[in-house]
C-alpha atoms as an extended CHARMM CRD file, in Angstrom:
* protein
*
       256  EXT
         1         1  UNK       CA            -82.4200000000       20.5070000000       -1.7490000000  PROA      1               0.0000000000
         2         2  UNK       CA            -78.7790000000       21.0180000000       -0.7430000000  PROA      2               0.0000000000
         3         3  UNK       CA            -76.3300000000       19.0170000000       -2.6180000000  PROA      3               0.0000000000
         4         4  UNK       CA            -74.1890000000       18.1830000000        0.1770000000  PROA      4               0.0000000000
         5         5  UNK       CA            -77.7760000000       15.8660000000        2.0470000000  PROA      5               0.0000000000
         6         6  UNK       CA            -78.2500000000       13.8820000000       -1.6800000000  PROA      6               0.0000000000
         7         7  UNK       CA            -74.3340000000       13.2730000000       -1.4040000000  PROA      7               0.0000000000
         8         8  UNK       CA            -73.6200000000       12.2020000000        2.4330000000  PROA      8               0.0000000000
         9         9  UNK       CA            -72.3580000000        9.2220000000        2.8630000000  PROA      9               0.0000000000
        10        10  UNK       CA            -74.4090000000        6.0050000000        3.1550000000  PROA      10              0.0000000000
        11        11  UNK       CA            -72.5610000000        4.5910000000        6.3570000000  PROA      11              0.0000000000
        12        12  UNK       CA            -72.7840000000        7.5900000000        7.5320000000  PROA      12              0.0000000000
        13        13  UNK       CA            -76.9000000000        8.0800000000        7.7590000000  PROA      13              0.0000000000
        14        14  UNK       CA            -77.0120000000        4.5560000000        8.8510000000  PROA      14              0.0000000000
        15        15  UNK       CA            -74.9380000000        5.4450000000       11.6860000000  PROA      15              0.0000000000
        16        16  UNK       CA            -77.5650000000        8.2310000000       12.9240000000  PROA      16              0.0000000000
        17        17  UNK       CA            -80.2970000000        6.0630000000       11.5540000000  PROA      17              0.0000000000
        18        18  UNK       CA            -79.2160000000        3.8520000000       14.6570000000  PROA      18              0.0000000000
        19        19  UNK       CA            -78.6170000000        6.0090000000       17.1030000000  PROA      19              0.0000000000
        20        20  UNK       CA            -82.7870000000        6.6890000000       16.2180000000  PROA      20              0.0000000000
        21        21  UNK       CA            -83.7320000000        3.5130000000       17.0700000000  PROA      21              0.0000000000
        22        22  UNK       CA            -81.3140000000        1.7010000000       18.9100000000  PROA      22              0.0000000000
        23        23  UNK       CA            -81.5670000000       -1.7310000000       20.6110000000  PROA      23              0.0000000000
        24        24  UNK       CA            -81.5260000000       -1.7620000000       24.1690000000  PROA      24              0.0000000000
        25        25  UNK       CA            -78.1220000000       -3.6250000000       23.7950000000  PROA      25              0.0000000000
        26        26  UNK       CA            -75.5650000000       -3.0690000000       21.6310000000  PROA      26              0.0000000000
        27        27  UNK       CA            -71.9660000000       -4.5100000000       20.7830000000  PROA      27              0.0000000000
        28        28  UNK       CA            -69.7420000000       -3.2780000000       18.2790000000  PROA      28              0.0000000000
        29        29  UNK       CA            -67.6960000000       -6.3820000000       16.8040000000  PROA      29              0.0000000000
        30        30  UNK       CA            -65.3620000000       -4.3980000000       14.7890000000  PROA      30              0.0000000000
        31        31  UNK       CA            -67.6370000000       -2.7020000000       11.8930000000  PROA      31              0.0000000000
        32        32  UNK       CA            -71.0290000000       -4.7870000000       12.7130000000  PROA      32              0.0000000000
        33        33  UNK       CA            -73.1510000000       -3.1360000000       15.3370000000  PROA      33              0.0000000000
        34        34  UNK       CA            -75.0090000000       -6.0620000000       16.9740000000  PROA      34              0.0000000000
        35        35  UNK       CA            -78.2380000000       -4.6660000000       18.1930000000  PROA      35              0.0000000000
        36        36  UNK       CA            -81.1000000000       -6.8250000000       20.6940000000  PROA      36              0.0000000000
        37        37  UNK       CA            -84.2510000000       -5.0510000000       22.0300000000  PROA      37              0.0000000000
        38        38  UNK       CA            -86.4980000000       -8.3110000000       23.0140000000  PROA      38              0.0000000000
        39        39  UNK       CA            -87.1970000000       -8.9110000000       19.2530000000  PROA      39              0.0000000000
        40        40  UNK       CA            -89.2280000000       -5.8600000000       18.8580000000  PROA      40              0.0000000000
        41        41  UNK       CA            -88.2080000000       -4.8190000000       15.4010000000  PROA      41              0.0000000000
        42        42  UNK       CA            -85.9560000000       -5.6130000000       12.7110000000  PROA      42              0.0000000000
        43        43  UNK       CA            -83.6220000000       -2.5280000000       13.5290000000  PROA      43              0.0000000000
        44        44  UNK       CA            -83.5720000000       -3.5750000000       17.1770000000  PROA      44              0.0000000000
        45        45  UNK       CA            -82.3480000000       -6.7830000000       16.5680000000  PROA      45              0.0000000000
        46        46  UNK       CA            -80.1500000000       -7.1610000000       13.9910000000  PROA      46              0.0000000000
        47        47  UNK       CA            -76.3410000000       -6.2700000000       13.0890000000  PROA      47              0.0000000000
        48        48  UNK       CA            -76.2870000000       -3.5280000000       11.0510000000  PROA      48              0.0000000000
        49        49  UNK       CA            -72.8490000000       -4.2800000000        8.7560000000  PROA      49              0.0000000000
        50        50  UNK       CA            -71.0780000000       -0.7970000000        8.0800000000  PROA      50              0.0000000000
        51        51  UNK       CA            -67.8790000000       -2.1360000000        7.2690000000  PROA      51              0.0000000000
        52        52  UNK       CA            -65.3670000000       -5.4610000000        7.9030000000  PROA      52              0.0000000000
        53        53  UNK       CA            -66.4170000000       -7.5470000000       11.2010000000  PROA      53              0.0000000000
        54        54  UNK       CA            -62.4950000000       -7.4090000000       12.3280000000  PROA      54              0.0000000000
        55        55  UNK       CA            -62.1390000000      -11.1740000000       11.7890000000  PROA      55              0.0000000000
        56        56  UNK       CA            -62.8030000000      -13.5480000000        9.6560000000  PROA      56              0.0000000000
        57        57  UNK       CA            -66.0320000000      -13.9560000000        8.1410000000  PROA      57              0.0000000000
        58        58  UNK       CA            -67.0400000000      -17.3240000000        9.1530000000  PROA      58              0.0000000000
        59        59  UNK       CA            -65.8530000000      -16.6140000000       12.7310000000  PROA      59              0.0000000000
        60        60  UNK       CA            -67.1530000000      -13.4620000000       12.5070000000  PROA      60              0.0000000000
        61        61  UNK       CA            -70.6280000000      -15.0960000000       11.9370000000  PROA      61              0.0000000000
        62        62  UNK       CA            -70.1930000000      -17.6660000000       14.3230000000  PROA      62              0.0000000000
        63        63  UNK       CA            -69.6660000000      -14.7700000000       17.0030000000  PROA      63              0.0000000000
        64        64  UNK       CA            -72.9230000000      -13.0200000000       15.8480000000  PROA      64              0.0000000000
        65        65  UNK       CA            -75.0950000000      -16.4910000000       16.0250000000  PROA      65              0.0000000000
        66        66  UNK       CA            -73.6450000000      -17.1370000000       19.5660000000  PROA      66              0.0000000000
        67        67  UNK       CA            -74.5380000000      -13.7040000000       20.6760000000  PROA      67              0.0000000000
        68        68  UNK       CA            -78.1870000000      -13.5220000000       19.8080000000  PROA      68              0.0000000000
        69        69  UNK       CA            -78.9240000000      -17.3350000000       21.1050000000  PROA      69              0.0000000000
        70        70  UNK       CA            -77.3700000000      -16.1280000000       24.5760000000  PROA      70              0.0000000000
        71        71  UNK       CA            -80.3530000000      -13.3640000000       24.0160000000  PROA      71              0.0000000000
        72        72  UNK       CA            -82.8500000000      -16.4050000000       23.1180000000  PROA      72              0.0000000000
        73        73  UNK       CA            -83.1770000000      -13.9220000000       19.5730000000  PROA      73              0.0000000000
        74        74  UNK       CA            -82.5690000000      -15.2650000000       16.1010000000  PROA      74              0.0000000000
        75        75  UNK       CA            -79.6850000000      -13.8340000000       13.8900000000  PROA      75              0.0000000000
        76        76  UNK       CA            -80.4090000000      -11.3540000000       11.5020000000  PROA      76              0.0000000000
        77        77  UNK       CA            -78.3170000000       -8.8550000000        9.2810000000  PROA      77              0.0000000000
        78        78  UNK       CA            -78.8510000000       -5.4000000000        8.2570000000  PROA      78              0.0000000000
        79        79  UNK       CA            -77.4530000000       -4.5060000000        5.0480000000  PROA      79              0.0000000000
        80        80  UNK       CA            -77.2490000000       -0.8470000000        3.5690000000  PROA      80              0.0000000000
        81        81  UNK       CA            -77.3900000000       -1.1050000000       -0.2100000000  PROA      81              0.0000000000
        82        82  UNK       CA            -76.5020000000        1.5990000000       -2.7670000000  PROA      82              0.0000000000
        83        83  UNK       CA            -73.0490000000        2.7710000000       -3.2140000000  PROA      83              0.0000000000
        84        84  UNK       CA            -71.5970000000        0.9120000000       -0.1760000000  PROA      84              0.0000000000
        85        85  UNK       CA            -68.7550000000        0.1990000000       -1.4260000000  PROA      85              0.0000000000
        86        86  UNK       CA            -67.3630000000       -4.0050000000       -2.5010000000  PROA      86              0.0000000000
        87        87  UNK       CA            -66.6280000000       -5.0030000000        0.8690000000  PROA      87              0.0000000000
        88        88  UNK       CA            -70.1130000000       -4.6530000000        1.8400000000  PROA      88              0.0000000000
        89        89  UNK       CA            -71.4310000000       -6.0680000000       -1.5820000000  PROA      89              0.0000000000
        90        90  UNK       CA            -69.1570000000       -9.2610000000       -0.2420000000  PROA      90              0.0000000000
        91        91  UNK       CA            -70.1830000000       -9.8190000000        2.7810000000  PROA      91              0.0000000000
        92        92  UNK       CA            -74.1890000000       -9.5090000000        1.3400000000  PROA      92              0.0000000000
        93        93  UNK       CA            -73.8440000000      -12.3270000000       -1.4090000000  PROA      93              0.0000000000
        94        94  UNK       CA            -71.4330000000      -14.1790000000        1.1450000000  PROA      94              0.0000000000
        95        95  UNK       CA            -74.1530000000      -14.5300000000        3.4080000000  PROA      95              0.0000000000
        96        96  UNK       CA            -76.4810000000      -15.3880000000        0.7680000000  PROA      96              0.0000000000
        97        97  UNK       CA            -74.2480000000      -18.3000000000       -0.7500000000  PROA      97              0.0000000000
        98        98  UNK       CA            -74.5720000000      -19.4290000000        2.7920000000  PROA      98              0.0000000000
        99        99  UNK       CA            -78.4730000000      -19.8610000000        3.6630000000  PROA      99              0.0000000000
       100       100  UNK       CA            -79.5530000000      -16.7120000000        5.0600000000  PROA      100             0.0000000000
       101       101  UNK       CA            -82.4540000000      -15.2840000000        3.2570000000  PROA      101             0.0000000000
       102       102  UNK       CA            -82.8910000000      -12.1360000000        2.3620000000  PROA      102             0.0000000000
       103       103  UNK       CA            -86.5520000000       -9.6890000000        3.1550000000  PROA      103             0.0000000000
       104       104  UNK       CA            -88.0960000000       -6.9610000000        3.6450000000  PROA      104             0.0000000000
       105       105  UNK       CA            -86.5640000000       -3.8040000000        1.0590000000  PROA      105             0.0000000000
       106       106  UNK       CA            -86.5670000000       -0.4780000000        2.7900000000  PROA      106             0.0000000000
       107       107  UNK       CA            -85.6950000000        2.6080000000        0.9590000000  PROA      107             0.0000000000
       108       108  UNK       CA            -84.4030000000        5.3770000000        3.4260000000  PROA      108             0.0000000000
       109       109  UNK       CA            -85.7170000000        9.0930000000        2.1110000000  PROA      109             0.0000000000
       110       110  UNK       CA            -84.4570000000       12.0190000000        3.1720000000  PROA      110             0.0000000000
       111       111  UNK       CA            -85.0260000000       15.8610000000        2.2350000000  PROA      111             0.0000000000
       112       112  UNK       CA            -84.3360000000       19.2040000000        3.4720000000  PROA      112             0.0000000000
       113       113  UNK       CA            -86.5790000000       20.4060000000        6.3090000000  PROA      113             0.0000000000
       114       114  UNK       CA            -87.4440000000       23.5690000000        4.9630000000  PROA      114             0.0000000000
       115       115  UNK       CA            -88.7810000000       22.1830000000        1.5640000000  PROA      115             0.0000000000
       116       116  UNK       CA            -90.8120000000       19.7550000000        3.3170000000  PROA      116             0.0000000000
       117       117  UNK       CA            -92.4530000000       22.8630000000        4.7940000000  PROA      117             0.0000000000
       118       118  UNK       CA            -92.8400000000       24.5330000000        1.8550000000  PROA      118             0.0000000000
       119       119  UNK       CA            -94.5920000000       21.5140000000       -0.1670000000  PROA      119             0.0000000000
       120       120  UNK       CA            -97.1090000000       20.9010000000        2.5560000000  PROA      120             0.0000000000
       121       121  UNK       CA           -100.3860000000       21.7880000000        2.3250000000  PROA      121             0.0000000000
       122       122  UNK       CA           -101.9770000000       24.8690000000        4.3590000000  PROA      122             0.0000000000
       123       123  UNK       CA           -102.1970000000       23.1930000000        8.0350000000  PROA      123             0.0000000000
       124       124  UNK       CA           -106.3260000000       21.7410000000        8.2520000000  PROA      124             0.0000000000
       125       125  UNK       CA           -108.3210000000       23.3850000000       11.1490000000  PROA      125             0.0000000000
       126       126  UNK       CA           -110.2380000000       21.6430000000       14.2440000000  PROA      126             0.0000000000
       127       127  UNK       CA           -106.5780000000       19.5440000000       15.1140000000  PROA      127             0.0000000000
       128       128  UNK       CA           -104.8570000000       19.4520000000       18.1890000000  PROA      128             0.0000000000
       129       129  UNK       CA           -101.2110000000       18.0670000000       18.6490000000  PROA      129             0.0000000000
       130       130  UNK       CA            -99.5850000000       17.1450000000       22.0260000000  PROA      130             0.0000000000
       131       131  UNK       CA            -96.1210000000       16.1650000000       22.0340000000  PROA      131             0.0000000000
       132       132  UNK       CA            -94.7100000000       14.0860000000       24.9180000000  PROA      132             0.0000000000
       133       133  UNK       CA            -91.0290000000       12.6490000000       25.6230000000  PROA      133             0.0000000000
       134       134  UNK       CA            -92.8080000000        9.3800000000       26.4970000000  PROA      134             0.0000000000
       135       135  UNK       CA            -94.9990000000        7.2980000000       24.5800000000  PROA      135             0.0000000000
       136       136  UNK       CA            -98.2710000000        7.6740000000       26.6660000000  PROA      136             0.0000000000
       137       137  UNK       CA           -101.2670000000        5.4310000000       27.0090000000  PROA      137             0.0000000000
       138       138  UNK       CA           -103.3280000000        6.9050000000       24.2280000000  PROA      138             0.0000000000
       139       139  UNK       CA            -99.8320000000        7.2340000000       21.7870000000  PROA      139             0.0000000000
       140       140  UNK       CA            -99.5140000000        3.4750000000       22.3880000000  PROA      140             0.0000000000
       141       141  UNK       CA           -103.3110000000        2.4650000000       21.5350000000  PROA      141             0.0000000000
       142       142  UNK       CA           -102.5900000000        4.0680000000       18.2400000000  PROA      142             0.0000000000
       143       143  UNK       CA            -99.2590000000        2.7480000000       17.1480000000  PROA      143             0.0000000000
       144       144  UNK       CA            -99.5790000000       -0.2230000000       15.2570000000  PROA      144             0.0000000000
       145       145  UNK       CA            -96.1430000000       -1.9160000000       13.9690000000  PROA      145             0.0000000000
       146       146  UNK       CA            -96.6590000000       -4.3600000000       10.7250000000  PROA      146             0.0000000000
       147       147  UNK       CA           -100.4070000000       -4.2430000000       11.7920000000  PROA      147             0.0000000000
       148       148  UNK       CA           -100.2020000000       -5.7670000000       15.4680000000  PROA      148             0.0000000000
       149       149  UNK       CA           -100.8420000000       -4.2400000000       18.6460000000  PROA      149             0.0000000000
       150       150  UNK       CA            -97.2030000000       -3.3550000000       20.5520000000  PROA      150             0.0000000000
       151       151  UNK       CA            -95.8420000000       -5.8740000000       22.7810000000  PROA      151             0.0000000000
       152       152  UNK       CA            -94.9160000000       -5.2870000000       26.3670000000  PROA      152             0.0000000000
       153       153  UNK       CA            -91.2930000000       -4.5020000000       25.8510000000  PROA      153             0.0000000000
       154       154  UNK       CA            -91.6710000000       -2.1620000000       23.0410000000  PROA      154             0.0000000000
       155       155  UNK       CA            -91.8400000000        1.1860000000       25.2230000000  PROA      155             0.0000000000
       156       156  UNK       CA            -88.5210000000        0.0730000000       26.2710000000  PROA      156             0.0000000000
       157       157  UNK       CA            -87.0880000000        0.2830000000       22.5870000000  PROA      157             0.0000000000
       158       158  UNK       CA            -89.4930000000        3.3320000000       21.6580000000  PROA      158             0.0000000000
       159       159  UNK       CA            -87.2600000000        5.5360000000       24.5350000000  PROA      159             0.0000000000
       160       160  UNK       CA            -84.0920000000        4.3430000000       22.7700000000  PROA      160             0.0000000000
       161       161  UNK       CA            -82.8470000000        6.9940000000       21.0920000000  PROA      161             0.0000000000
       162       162  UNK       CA            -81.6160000000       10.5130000000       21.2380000000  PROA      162             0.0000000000
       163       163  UNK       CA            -84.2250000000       11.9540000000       23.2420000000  PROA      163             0.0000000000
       164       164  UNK       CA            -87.2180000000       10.5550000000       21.1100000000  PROA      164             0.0000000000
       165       165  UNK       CA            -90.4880000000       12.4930000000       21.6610000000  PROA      165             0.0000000000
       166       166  UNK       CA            -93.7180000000       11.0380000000       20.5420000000  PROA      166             0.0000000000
       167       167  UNK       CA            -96.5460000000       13.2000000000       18.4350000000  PROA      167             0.0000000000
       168       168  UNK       CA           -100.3810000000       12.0910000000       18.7300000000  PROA      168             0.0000000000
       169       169  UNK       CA           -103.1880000000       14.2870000000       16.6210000000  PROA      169             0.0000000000
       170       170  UNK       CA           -106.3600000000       14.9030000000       17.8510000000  PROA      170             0.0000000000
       171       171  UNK       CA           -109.9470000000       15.6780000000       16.1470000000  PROA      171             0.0000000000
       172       172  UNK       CA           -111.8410000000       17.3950000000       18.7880000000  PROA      172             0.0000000000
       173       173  UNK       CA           -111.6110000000       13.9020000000       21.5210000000  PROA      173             0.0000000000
       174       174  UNK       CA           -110.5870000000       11.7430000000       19.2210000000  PROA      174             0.0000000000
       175       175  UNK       CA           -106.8620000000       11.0190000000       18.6730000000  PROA      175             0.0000000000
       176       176  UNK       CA           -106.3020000000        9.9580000000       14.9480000000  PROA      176             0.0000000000
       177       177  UNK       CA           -102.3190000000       10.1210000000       14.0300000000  PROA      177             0.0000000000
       178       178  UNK       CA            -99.4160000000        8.9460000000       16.1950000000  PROA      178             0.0000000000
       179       179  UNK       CA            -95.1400000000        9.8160000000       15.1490000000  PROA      179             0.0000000000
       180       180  UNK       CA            -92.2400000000        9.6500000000       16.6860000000  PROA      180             0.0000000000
       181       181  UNK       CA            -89.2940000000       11.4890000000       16.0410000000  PROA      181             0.0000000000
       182       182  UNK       CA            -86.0790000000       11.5680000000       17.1060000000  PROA      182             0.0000000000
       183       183  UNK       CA            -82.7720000000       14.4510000000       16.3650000000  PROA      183             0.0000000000
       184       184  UNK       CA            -79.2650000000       13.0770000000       15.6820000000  PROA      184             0.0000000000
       185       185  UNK       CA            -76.4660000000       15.3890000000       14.2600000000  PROA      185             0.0000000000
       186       186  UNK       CA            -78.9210000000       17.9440000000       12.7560000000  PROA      186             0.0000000000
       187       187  UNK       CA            -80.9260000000       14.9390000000       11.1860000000  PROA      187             0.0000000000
       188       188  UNK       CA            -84.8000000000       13.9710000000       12.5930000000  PROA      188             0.0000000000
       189       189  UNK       CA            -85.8270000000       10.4300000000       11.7290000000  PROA      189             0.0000000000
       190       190  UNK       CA            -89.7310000000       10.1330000000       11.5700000000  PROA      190             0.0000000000
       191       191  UNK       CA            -90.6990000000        6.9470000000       12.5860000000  PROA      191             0.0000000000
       192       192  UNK       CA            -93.9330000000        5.2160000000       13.6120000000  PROA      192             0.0000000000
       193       193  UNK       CA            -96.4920000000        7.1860000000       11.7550000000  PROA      193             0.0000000000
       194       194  UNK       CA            -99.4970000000        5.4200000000       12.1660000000  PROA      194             0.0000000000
       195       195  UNK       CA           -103.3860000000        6.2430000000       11.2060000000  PROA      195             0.0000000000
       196       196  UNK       CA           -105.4190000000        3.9890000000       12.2780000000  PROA      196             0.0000000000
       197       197  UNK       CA           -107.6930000000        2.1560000000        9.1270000000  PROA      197             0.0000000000
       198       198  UNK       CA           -111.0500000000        4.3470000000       10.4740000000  PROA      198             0.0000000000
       199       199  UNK       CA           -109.1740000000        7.6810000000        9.8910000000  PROA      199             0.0000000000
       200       200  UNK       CA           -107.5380000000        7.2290000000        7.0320000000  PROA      200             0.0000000000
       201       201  UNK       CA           -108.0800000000        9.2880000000        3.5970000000  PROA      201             0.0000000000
       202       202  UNK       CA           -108.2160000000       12.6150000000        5.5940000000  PROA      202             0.0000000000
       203       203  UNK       CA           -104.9730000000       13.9560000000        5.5980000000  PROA      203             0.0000000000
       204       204  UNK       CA           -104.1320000000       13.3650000000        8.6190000000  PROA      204             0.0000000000
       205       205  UNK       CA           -100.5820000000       11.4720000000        7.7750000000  PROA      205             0.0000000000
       206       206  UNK       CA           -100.1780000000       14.9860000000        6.6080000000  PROA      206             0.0000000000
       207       207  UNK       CA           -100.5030000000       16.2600000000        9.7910000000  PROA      207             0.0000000000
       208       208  UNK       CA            -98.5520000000       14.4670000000       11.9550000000  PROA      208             0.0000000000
       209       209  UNK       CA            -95.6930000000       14.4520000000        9.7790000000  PROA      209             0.0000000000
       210       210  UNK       CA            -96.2710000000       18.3150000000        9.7340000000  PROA      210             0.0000000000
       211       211  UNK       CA            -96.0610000000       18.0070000000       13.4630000000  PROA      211             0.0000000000
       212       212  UNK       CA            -93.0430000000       16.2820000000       13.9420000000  PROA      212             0.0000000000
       213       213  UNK       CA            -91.2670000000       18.1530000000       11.4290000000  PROA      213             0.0000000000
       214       214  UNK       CA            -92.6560000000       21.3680000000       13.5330000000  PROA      214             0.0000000000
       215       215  UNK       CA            -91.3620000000       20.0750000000       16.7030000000  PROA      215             0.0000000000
       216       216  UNK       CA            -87.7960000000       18.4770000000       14.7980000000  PROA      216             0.0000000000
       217       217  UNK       CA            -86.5720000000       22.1880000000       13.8930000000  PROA      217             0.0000000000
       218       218  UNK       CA            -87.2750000000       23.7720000000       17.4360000000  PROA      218             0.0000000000
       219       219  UNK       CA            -84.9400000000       21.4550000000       18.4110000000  PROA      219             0.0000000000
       220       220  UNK       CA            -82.6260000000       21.7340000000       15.1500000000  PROA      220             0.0000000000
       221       221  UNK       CA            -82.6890000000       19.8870000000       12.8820000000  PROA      221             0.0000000000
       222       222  UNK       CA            -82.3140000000       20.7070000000        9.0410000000  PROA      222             0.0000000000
       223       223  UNK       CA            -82.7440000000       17.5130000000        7.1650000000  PROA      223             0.0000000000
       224       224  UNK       CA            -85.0930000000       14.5600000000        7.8700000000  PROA      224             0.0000000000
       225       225  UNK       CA            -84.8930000000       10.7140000000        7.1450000000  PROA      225             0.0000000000
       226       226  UNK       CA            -88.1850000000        8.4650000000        6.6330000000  PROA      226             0.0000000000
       227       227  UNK       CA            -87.3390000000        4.7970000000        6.1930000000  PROA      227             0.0000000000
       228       228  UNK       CA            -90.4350000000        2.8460000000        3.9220000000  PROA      228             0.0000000000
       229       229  UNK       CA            -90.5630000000       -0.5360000000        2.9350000000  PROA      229             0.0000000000
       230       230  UNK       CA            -90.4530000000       -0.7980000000       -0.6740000000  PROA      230             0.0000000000
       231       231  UNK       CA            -93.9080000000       -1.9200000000       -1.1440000000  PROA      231             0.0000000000
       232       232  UNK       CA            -95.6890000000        0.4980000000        0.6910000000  PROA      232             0.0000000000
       233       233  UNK       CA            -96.5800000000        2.7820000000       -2.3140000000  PROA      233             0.0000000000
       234       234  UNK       CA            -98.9290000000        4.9860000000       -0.4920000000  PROA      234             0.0000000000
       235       235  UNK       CA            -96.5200000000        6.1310000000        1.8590000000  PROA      235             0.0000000000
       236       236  UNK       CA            -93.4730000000        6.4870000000       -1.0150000000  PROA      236             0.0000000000
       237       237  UNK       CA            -96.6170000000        8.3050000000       -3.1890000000  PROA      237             0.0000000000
       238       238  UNK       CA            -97.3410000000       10.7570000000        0.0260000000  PROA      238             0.0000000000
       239       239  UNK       CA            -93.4810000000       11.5480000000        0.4370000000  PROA      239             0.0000000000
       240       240  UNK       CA            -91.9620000000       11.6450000000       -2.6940000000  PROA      240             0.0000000000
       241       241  UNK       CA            -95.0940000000       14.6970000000       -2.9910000000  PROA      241             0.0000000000
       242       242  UNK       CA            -93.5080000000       16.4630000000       -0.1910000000  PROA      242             0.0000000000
       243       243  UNK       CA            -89.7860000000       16.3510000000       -1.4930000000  PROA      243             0.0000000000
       244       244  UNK       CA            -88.5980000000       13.3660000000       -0.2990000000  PROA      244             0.0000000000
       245       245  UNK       CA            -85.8850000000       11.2540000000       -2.7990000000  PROA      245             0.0000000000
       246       246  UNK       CA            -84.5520000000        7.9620000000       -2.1600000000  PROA      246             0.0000000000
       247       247  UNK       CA            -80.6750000000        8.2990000000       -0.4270000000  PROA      247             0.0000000000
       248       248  UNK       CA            -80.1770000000        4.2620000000       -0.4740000000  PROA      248             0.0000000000
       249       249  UNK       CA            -82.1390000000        1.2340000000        0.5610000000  PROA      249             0.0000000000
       250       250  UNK       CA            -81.0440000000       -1.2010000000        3.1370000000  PROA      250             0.0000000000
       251       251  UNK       CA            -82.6230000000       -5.1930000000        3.3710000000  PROA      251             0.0000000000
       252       252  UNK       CA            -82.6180000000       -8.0190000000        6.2540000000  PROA      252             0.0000000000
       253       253  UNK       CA            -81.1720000000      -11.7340000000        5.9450000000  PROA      253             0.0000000000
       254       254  UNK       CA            -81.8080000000      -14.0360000000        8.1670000000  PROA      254             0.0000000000
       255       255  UNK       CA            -81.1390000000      -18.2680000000        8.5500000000  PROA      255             0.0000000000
       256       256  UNK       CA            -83.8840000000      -20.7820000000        8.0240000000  PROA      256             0.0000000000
């Protein structure tokens, strides 16, 4: 794996980690990206801190909680962890000394594009993969996010993005696997991979990672990002297989 993808910059990634999955509105107040997308999903609607706020904290915080209850959204902070830097390390224990609650540990993998190919397994026969720039009726049927079926506004947040496209996997009629990727700055993010329960244990995450990594270099990109909640040790088993090393994690706080 090149050196220079284990060594770029935290803030950085996060950056085109958001520009993957946006909100639908956004407001910079000085280093905090305040994100809303009608409460459908954490990175959607939260600030994402990459730096100082450009005020005072407690103002600062103040501005954020006015801003999401004109939105009829709760407050909630994104916070990149691993060498971030003190002011960030601050602003993360500040908020903690002052009620919000901290959930949900994601680690954010990345790896080359190329060794990714060259770890996966010879492609499976009998599957077909369409690729769309919307989500279509059968992609949506399929995607699943924390286990619940998608509310109406999440095709809005889905087409966020730099020109997302959307990957479903078919055995013979059936579809099976759902992605969705999306290129920033040479980087895909792979988001959304869902099996459903019944086809599960058959390789096809495989697949439809395979898929979108297939479609991610036709339209250039060299290195790939995956973000995984800690716990899910399945899906850090299947990647870490394929290349993948943690870059840095990132958690959620919220208020009671």
């Amino acid at each position: 794996m090149p050196t220079e993808q284990l060594t770029v910059d935290v803030l950085i990634l996060e950056r085109i980690c958001a520009r993957g999955w946006p909100g639908i509105e956004q407001w910079w107040h000085g280093d905090w990206l305040l994100r809303a997308g009608h409460g459908f999903t954490g990175r959607a609607n939260s600030v994402l801190v990459l730096g100082h706020p450009g005020a005072a904290l407690p103002t600062a915080i103040q501005a954020v909680r006015a801003w999401y209850a004109a939105r009829k959204l709760p407050p909630r902070f994104q916070l990149p962890t691993g060498a971030v830097g003190p002011a960030l390390e601050e602003i993360d224990a500040e908020l903690f000394d002052r009620g919000w609650q901290q959930f949900d540990d994601v680690v954010v993998l990345v790896a080359d594009v190329r060794s990714v190919h060259d770890q996966l397994p010879p492609p499976a026969a009998g599957l077909r993969v369409t690729i769309d720039e919307l989500p279509d009726p059968t992609w949506l049927s399929l995607y699943e996010y924390r286990g619940k079926s998608l509310p109406p506004t999440a095709i809005e947040v889905l087409r966020a993005g730099t020109s997302p496209f959307f990957v479903t996997l078919h055995e013979g009629a059936d579809p099976v696997a759902v992605a969705r990727g999306c290129v920033t700055d040479g980087w895909v993010g792979i988001t959304a991979v869902t099996v459903p329960s019944r086809f599960r244990r058959r390789g096809f995450g495989t697949e439809v990672l395979r898929a979108a990594i297939n479609r991610s270099e036709v339209l250039g990109a060299q290195r790939v990002y995956l973000q995984v909640s800690r716990d899910n040790s399945g899906a850090l088993a299947l990647y870490g297989g394929l290349g993948f090393v943690e870059h840095h994690g990132y958690h959620y706080q919220d208020l009671p």
